[in-house]
Biopython code that builds the backbone (N, CA, C, O; Angstrom):
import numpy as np
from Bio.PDB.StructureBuilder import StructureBuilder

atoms = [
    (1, "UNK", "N", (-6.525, -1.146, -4.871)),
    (1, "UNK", "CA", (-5.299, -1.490, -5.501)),
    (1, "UNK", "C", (-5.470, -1.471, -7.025)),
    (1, "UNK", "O", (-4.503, -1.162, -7.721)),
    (2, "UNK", "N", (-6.592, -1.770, -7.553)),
    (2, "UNK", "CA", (-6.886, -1.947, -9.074)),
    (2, "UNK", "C", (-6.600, -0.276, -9.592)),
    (2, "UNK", "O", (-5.857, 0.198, -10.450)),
    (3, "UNK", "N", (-7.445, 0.253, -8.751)),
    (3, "UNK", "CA", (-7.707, 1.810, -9.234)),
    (3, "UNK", "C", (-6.503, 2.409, -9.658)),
    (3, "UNK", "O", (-6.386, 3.026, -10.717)),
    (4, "UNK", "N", (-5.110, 2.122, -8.365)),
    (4, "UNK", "CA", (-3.933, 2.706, -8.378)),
    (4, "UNK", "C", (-3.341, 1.870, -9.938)),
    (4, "UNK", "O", (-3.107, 2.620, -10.885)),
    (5, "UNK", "N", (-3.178, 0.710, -10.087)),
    (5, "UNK", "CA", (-2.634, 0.118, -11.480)),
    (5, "UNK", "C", (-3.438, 0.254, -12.752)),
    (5, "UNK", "O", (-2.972, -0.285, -13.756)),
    (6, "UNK", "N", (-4.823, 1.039, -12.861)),
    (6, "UNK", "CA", (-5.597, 1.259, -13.950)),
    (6, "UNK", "C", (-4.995, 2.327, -14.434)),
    (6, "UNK", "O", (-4.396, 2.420, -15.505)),
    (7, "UNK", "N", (-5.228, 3.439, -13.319)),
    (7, "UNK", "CA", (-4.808, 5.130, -13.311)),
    (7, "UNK", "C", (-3.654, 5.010, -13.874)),
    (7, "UNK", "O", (-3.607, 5.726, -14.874)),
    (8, "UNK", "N", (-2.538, 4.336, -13.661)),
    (8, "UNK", "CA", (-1.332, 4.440, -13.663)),
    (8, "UNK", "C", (-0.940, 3.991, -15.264)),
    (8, "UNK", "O", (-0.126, 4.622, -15.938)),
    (9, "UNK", "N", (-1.551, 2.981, -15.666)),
    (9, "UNK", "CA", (-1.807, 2.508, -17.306)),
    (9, "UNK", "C", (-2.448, 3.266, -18.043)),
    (9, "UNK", "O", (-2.194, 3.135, -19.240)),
    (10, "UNK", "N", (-3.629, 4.459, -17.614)),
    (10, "UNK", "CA", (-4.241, 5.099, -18.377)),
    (10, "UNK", "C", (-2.942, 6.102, -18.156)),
    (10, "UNK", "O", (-2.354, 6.193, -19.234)),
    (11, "UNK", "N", (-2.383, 6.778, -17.267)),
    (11, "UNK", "CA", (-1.785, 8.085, -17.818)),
    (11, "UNK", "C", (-0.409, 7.141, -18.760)),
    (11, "UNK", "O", (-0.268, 7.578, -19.902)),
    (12, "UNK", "N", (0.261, 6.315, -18.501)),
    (12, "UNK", "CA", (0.889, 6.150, -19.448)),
    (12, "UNK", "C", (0.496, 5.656, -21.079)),
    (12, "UNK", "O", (1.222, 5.643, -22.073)),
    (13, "UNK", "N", (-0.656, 5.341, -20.956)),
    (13, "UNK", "CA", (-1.168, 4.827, -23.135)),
    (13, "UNK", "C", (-1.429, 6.742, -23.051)),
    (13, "UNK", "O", (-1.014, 7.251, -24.092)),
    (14, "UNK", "N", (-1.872, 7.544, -22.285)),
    (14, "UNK", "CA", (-2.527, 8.543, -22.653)),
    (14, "UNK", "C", (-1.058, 9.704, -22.847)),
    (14, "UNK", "O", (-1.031, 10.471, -23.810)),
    (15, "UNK", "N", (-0.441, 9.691, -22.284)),
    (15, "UNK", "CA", (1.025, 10.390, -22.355)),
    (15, "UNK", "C", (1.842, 9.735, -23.595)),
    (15, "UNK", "O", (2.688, 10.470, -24.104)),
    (16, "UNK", "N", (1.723, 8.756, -24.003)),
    (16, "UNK", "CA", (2.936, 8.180, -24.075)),
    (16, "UNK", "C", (3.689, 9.075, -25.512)),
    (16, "UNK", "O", (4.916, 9.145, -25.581)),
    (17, "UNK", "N", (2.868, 9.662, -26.506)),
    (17, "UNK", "CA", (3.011, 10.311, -27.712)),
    (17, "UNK", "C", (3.616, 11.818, -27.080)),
    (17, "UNK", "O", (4.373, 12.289, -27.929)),
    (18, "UNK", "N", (3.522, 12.739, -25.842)),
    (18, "UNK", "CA", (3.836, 13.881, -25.310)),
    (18, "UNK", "C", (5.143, 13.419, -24.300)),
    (18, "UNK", "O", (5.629, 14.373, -23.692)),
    (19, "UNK", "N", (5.794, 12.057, -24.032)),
    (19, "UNK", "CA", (6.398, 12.060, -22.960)),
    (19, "UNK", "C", (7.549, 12.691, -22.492)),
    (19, "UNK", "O", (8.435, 12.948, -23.307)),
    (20, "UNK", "N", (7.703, 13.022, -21.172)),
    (20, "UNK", "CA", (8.971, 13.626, -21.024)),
    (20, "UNK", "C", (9.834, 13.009, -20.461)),
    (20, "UNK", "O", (9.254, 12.020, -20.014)),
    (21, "UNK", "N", (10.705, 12.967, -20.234)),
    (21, "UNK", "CA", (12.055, 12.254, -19.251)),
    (21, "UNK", "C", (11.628, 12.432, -18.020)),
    (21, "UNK", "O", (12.081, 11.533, -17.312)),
    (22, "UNK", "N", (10.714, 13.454, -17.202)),
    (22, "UNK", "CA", (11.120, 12.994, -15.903)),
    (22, "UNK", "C", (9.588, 12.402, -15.744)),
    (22, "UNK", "O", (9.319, 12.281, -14.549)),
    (23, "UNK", "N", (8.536, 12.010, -16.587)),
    (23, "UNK", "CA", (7.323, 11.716, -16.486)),
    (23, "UNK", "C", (7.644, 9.940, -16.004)),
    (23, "UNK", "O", (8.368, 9.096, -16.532)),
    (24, "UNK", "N", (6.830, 9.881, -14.895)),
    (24, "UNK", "CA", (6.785, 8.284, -14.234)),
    (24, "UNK", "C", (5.767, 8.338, -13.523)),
    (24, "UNK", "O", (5.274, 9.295, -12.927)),
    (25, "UNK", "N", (5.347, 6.926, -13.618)),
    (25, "UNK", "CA", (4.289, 6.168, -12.359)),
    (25, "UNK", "C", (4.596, 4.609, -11.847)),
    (25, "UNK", "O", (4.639, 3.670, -12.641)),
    (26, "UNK", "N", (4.761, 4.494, -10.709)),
    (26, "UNK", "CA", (5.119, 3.251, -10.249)),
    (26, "UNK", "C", (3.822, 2.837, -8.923)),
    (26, "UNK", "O", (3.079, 3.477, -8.179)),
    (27, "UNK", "N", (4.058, 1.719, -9.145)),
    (27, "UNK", "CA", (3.166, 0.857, -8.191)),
    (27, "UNK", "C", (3.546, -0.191, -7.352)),
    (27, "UNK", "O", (4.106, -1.012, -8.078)),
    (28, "UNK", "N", (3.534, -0.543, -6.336)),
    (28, "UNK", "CA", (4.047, -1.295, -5.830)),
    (28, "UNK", "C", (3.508, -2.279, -3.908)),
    (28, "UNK", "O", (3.618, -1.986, -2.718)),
    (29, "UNK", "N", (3.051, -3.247, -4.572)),
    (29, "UNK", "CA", (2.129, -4.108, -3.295)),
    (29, "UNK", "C", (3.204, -4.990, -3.437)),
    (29, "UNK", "O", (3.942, -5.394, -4.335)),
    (30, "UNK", "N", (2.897, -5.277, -1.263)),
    (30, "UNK", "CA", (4.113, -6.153, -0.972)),
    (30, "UNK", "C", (2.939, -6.781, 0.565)),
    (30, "UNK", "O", (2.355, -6.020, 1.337)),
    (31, "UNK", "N", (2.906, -8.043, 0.602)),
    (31, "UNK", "CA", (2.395, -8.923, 1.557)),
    (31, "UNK", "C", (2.733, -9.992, 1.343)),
    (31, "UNK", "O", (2.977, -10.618, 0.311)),
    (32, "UNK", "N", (2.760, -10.355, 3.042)),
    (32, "UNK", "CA", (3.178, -11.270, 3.810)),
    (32, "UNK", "C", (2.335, -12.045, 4.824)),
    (32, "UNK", "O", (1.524, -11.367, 5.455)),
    (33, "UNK", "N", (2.383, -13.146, 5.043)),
    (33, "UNK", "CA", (1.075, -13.485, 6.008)),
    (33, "UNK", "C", (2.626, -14.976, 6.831)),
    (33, "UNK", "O", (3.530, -15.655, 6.343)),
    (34, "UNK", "N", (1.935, -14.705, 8.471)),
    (34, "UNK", "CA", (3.656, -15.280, 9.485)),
    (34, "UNK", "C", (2.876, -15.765, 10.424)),
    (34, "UNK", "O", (1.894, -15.108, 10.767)),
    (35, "UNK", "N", (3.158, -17.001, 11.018)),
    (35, "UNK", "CA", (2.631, -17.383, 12.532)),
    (35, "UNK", "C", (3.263, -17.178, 13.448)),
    (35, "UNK", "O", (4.424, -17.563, 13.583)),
    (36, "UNK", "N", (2.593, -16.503, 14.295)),
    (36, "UNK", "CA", (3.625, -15.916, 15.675)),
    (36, "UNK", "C", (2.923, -16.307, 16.855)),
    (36, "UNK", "O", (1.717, -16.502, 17.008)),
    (37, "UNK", "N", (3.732, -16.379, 17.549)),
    (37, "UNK", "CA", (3.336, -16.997, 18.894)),
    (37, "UNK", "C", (3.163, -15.568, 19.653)),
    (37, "UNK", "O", (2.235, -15.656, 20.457)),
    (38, "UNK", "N", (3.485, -14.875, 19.652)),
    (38, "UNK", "CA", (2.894, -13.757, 20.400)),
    (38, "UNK", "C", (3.411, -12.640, 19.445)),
    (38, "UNK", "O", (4.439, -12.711, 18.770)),
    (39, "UNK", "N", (2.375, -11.405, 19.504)),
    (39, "UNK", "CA", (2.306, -9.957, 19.024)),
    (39, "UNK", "C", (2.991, -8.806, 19.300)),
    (39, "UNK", "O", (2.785, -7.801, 18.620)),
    (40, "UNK", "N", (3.858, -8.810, 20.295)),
    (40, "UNK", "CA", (4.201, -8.040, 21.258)),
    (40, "UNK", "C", (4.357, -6.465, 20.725)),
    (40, "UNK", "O", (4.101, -5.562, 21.522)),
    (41, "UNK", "N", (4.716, -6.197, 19.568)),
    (41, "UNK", "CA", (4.870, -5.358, 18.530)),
    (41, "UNK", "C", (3.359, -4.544, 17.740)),
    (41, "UNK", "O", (3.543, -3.708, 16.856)),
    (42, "UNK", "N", (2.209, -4.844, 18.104)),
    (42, "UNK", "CA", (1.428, -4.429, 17.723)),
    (42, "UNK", "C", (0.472, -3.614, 19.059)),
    (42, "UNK", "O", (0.730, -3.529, 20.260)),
    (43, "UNK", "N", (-0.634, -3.120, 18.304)),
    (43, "UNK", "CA", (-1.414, -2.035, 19.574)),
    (43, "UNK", "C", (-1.740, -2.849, 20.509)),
    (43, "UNK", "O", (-1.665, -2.484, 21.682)),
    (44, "UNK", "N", (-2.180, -4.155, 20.157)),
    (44, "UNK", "CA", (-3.013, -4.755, 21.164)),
    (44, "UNK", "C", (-2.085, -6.468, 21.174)),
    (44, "UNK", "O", (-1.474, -6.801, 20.159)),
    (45, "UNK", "N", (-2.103, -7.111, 22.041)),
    (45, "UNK", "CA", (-1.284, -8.116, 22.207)),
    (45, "UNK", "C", (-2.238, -9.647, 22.454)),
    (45, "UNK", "O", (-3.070, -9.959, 23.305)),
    (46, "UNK", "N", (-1.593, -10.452, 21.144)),
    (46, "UNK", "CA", (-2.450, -11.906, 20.928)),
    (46, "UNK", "C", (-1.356, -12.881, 20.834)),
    (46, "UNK", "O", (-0.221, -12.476, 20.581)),
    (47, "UNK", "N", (-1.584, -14.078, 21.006)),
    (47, "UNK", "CA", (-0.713, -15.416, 21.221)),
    (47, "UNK", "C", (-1.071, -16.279, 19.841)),
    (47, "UNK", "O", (-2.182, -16.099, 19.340)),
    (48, "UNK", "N", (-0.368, -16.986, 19.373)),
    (48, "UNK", "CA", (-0.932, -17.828, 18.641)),
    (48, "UNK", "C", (-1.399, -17.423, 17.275)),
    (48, "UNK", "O", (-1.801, -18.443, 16.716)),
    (49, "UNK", "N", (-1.524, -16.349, 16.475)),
    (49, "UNK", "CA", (-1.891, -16.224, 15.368)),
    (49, "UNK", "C", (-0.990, -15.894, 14.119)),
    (49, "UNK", "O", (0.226, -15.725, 14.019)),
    (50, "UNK", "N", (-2.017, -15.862, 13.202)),
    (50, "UNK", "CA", (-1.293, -15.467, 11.940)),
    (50, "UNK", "C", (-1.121, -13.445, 11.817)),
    (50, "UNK", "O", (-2.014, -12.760, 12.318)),
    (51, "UNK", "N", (-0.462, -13.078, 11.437)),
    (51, "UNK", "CA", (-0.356, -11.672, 11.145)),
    (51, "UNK", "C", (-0.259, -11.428, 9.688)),
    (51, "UNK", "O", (0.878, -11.621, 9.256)),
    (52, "UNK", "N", (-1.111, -11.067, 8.835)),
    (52, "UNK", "CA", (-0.872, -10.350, 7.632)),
    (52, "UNK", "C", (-0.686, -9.183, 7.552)),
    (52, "UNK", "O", (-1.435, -8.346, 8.057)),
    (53, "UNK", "N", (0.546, -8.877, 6.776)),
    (53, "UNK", "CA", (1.202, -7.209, 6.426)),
    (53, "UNK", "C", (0.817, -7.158, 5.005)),
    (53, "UNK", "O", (0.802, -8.024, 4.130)),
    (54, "UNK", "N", (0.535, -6.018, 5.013)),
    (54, "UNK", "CA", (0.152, -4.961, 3.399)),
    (54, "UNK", "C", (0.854, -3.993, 3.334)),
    (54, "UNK", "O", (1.042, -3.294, 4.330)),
    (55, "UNK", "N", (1.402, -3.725, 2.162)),
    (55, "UNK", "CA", (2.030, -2.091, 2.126)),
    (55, "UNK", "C", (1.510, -1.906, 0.655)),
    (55, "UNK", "O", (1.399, -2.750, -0.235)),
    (56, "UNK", "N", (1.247, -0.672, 0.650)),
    (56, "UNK", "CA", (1.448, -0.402, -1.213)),
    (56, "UNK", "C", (1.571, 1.000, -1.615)),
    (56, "UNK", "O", (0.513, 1.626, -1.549)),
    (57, "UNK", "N", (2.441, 1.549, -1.954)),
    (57, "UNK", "CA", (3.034, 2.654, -2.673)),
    (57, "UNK", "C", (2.571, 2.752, -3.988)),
    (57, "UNK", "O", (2.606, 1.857, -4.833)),
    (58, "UNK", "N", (2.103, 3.973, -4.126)),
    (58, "UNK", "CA", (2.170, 4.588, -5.713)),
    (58, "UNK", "C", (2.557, 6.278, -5.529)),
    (58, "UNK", "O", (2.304, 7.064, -4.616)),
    (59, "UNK", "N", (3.386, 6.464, -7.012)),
    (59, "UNK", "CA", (3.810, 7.584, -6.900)),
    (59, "UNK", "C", (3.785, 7.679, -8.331)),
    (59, "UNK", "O", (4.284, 6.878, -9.122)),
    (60, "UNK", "N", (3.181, 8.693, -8.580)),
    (60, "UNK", "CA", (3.050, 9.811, -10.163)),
    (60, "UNK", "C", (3.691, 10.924, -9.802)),
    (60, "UNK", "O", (3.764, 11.605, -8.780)),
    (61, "UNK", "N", (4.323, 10.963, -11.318)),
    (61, "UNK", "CA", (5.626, 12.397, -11.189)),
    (61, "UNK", "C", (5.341, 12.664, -12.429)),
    (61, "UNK", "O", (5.490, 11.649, -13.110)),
    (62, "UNK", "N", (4.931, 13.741, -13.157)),
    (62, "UNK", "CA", (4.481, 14.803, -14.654)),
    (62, "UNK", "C", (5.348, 15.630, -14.762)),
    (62, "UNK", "O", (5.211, 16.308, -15.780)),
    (63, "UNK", "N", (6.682, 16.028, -13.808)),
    (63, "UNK", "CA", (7.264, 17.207, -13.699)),
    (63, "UNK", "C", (7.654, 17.592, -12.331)),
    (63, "UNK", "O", (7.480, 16.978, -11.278)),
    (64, "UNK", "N", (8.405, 19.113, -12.627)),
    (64, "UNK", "CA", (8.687, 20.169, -11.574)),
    (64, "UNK", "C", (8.028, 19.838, -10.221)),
    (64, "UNK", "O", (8.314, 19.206, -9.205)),
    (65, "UNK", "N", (6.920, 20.635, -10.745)),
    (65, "UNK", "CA", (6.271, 20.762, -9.611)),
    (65, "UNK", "C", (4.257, 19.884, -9.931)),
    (65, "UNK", "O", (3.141, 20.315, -9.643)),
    (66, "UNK", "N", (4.677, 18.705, -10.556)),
    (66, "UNK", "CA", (3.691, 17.741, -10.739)),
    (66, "UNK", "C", (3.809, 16.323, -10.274)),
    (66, "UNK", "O", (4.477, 15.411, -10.763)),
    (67, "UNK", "N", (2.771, 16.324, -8.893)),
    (67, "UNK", "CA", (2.483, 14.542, -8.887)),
    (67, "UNK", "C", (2.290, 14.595, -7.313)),
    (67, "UNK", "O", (2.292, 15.546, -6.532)),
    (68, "UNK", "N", (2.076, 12.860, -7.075)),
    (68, "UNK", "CA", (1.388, 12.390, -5.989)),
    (68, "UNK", "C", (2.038, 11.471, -5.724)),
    (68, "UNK", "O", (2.468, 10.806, -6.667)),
    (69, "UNK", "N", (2.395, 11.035, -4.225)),
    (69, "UNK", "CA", (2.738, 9.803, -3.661)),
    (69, "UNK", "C", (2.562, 9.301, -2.269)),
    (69, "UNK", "O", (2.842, 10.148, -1.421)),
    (70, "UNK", "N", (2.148, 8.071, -1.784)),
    (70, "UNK", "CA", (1.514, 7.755, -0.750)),
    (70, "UNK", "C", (2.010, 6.358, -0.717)),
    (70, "UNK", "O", (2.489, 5.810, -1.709)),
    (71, "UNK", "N", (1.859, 5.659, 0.715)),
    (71, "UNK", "CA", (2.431, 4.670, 1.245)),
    (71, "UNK", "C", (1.062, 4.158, 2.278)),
    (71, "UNK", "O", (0.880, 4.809, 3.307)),
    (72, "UNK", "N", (0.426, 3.361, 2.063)),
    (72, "UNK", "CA", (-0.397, 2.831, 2.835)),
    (72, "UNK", "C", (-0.204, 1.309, 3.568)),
    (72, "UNK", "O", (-0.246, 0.239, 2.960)),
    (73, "UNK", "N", (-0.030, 1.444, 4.709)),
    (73, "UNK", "CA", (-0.114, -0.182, 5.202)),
    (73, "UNK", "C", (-0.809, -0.374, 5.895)),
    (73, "UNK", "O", (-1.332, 0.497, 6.590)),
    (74, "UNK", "N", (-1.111, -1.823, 5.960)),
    (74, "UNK", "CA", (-2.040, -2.674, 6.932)),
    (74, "UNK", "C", (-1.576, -3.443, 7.557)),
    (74, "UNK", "O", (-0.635, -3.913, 6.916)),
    (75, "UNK", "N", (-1.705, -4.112, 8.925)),
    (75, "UNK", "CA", (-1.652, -5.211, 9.898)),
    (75, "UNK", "C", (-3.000, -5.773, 9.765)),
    (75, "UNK", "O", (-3.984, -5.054, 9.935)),
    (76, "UNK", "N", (-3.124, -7.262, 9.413)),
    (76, "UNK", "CA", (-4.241, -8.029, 9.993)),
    (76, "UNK", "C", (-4.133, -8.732, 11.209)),
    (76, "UNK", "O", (-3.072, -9.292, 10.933)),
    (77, "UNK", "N", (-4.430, -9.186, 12.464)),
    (77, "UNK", "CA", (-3.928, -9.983, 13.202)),
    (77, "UNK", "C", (-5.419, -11.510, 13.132)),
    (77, "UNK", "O", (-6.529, -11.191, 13.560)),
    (78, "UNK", "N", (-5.267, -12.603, 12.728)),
    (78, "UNK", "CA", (-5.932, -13.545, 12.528)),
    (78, "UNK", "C", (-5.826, -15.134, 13.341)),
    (78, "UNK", "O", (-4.686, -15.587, 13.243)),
    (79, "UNK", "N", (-6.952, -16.197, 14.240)),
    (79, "UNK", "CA", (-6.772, -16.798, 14.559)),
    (79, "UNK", "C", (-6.336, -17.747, 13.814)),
    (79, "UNK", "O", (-6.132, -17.589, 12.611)),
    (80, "UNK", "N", (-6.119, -18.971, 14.508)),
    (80, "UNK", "CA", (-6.087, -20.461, 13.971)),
    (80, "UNK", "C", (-7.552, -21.003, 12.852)),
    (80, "UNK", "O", (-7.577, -22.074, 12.245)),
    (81, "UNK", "N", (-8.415, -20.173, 12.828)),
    (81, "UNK", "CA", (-9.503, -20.447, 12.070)),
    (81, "UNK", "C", (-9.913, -19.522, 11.235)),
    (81, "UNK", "O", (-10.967, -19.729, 10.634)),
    (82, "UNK", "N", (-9.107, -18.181, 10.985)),
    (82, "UNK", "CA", (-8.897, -17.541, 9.947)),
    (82, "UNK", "C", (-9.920, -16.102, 10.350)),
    (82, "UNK", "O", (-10.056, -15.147, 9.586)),
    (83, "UNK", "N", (-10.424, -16.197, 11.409)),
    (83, "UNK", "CA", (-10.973, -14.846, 12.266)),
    (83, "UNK", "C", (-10.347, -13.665, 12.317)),
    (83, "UNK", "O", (-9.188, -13.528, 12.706)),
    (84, "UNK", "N", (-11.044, -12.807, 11.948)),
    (84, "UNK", "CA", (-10.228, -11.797, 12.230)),
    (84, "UNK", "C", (-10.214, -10.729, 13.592)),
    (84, "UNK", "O", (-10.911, -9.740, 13.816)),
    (85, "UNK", "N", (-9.311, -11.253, 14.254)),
    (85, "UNK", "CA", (-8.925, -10.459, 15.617)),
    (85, "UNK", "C", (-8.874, -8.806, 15.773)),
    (85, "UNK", "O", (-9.464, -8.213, 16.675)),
    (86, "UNK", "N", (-8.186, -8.250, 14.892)),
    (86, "UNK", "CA", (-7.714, -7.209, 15.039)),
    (86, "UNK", "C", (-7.015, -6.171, 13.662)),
    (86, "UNK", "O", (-6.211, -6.589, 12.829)),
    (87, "UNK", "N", (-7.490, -4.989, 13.716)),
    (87, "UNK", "CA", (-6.866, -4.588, 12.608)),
    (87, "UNK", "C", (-6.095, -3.058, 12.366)),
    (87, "UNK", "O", (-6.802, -2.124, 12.745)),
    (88, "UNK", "N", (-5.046, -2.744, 11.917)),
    (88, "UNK", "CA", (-4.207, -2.004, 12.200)),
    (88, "UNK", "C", (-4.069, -1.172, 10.457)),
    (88, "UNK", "O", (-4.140, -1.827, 9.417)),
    (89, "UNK", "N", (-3.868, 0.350, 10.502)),
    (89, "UNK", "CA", (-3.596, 0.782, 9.574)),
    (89, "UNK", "C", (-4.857, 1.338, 8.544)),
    (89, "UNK", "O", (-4.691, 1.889, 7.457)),
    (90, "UNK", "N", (-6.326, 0.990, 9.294)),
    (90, "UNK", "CA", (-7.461, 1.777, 7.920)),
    (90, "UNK", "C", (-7.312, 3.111, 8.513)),
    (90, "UNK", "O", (-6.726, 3.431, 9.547)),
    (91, "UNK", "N", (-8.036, 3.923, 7.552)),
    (91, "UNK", "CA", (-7.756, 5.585, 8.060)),
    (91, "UNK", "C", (-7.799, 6.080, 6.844)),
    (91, "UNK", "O", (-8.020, 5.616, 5.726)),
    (92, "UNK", "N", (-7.471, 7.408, 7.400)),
    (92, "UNK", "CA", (-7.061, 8.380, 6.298)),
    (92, "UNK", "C", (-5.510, 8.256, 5.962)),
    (92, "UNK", "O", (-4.602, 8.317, 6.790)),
    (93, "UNK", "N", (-5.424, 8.134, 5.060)),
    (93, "UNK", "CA", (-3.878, 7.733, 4.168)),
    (93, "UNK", "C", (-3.117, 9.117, 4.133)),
    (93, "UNK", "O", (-3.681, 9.988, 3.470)),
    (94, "UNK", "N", (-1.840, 9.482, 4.784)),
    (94, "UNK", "CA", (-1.139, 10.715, 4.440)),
    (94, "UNK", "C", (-0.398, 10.882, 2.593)),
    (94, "UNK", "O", (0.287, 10.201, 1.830)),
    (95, "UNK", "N", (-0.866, 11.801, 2.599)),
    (95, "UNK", "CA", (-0.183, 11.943, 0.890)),
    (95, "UNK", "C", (0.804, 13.330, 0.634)),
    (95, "UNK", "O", (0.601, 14.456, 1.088)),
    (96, "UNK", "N", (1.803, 12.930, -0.140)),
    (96, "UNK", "CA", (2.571, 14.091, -0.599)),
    (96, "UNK", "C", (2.057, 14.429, -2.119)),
    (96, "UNK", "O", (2.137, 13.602, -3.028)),
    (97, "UNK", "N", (1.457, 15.896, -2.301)),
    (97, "UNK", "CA", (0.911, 16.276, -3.700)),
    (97, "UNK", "C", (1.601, 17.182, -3.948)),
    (97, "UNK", "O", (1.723, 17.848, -2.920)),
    (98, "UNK", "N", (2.305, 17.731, -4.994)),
    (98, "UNK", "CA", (3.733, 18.356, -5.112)),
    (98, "UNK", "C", (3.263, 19.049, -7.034)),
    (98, "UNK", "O", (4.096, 19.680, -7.684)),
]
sb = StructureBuilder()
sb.init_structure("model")
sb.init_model(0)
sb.init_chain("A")
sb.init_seg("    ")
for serial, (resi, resn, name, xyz) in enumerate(atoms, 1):
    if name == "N":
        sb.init_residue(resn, " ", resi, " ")
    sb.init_atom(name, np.array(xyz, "f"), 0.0, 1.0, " ", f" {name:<3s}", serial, name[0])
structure = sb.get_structure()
């Protein structure tokens, strides 16, 4: 997450004297952590725990036909003692490079 908000501060101090109108970078982390009595909605099915959600988007746009954007999320599924049960979403991340 650091990497995506460093990158994103370096191309803007490093642009900012060349910029163009359609030049942007945005960032954006969003979590949540919920007690649920049951999972029913996930791969594998647990009673009683906490579920933490992650999402985080970044998207760089330089132009036409310049930039990158990706959407990564996570499921944690966690007991009453902060264990971690189960986990949803590591991998290879799909990206649009344009």
């Amino acid at each position: 997450m650091l990497y995506y908000l460093e990158l994103a501060d370096t191309w803007r101090r490093e642009r900012r004297l060349e910029r163009k109108e359609t030049d942007y970078s945005s960032f954006l982390y969003e979590a949540s952590v919920e007690f649920l009595p049951d999972t029913g909605g996930l791969q594998a099915c647990f009673q009683q725990v906490y579920v933490a959600r992650m999402k985080m988007t970044f998207v760089h746009h330089c132009g036409p036909l310049c930039g990158i954007k990706f959407v990564k999320e996570r499921t944690v599924v966690l007991n009453q003692l902060g264990v971690v049960l189960h986990v949803e979403g590591d991998g290879i991340t799909d990206f649009l490079q344009y």
